[in-house]
N, C-alpha and C positions, 0 to 999 in steps of 0.2 A: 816732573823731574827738573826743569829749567826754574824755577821755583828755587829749589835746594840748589842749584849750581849760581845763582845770583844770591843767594844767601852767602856763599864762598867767599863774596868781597868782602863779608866780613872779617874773613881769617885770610886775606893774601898772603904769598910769600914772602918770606922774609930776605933781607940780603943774601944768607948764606945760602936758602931756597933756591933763590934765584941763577944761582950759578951749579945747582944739585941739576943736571940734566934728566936723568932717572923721573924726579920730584915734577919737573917741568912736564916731560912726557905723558906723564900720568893725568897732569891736570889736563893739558892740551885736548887728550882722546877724549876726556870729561867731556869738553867743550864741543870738538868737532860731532861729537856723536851724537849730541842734539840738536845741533842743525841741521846732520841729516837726518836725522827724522822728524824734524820741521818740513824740510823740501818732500820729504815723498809723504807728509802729511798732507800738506799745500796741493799736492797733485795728486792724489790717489782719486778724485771724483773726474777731473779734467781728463784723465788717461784711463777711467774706467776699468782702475785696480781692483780686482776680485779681494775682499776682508778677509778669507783664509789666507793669500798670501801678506796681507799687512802685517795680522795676527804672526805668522810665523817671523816675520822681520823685527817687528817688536822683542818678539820673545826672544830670540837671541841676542838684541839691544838692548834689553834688559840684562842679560849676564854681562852682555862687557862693560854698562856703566859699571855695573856691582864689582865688576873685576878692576876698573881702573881704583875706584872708592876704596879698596880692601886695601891694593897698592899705594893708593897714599896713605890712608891710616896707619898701615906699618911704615912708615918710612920713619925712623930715629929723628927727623930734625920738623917733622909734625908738628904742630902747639897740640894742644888740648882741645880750643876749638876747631883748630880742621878735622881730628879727629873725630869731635864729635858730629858735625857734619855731614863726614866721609863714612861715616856708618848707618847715617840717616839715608844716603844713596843706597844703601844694597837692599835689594827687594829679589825675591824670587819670582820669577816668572812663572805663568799656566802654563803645562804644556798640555797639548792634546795630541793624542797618537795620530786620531783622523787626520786631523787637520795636516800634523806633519807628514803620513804617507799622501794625500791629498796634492801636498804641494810637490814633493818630492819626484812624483810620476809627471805633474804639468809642469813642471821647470826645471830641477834637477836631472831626471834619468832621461827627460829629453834632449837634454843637450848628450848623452853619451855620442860617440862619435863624429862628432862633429869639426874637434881641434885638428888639422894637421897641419905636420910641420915638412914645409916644403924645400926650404933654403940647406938644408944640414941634413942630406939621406942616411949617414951613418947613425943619427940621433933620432931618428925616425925611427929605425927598428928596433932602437935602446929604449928612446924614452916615449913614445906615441902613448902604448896600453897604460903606460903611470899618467901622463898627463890627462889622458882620460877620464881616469877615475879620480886623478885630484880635483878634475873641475866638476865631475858630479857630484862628490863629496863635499863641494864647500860650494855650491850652487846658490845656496840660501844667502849665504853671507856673502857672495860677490854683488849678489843683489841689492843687499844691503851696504855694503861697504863703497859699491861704485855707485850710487844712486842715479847718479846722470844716464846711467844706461835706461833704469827704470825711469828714469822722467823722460827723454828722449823716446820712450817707442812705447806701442801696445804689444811688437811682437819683442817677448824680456830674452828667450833662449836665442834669437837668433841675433839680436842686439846684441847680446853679450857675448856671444861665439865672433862676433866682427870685431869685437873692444881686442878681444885676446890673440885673432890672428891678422891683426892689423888692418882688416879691410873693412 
């Protein structure tokens, strides 16, 4: 993928690009997104990262290059060759069910329970059970998205349960 994203010097933004915030964003997440997953490339032997979870890390980093790519290809002030480019990034990911219930039980639903929130009791009885489920629900992709949690630790759910309530 980093391949196709230094191939992009060829079609840089243009002036009017360059001040398209939208246009910029899109490129940005291009960029940041393969560094990290360079960094938990670099580390997945040192920290003794199980392949079912890299596999699913990927696979969902695979849809958002494709998603950021789509979003600049449609963007009006695109040349021709970004576009063509920007379409050369979108690839579909494998999924595997295994793999994904696999991960799901060893990092996702094991964090159920785990967030509370202590400072604000009235927002505790409102919003505890949502918060919940928003952090097993996107489990996979905190992991992905915060990586330093995954580089810092071999334990990822309780690492990450400390990123989120501050300790």
């Amino acid at each position: 993928m980093n391949i196709r994203l230094a191939k992009y010097a060829e079609a840089t933004p243009g002036t009017k690009q360059s001040r398209e915030i939208e246009y910029l964003l899109g490129l940005g997440d291009s960029f940041t997104t393969v560094a990290y997953g360079q960094l938990i490339l670099e580390n997945t032997d040192i920290f003794e990262v199980e392949e079912d979870l890299i596999e699913e890390i990927f696979e969902f980093t695979i849809r958002d290059i494709s998603r950021f790519a789509l979003n600049i290809h449609t963007k009006p002030s695109s040349s021709e060759k970004q576009k063509e480019l920007s379409m050369a990034m979108i690839k579909a990911p494998i999924p595997t069910e295994e793999r994904f219930n696999k991960v799901w039980e060893t990092y996702a639903f094991a964090m159920k329970g785990q967030y509370t929130m202590s400072e604000y009791p009235v927002l505790t009885d409102i919003w505890e059970g949502v918060l919940n489920t928003a952090l097993c629900a996107c489990a996979t992709g905190i992991l992905a998205r915060f990586s330093v949690i995954y580089v810092n630790s071999k334990s990822l759910p309780g690492r990450a349960c400390g990123f989120f309530c501050g300790t």
